[in-house]
N, C-alpha and C positions, 0 to 999 in steps of 0.2 A: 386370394391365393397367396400361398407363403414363397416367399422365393428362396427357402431350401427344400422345396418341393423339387425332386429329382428330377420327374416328367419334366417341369416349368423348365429344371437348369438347363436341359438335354434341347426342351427345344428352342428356348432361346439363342443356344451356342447355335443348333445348327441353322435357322432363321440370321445369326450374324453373321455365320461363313457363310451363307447364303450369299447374302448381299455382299460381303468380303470380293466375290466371286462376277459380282456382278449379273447372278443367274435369276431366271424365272424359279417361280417352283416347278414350270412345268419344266422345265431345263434339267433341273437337280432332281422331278421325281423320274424322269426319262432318262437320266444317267446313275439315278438308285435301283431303276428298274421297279418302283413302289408305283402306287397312282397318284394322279394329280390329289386325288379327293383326299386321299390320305395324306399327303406330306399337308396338303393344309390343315386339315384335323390335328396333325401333330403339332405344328406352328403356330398353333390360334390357342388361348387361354382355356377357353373351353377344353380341347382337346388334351388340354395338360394331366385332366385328373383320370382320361383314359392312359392304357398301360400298351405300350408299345415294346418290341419286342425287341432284344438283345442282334437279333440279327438285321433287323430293321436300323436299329442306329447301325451298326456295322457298316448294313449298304452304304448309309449316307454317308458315313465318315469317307470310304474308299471311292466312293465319286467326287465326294469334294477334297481328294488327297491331304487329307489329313489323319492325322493319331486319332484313333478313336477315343482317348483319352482326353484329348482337347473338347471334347464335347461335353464334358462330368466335371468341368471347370465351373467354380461358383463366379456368376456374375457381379461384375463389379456394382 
């Protein structure tokens, strides 16, 4: 997988606010209001090369009080 894979960047960032946060995923899919099974589909490699949806990142970013924008950030 490439890591200017968009899916990959998206879910890396939020997988590190994640743990930034110190949260479960169940924690952060319970305050994205998304399901468990989903935020890990979107955190796992695998799940990278499925397409998740603009308002899906959105939840997470506003649960994990951050810019949505910090999410589209290339990882170092």
């Amino acid at each position: 997988m490439k890591n200017d894979n968009l899916y990959y960047i998206v879910a890396q960032n939020i997988k590190k606010q994640r743990k930034l946060k110190n949260w479960t995923q169940v924690k952060l899919a319970m305050e994205s209001n998304i399901s468990v099974d989903y935020l890990k589909k979107i955190e796992t490699k695998s799940g990278c090369t499925k397409q998740f949806s603009l308002d899906t990142v959105e939840k997470i970013a506003n649960a994990l009080n951050i810019d949505v924008r910090e999410l589209f950030n290339k990882i170092d």
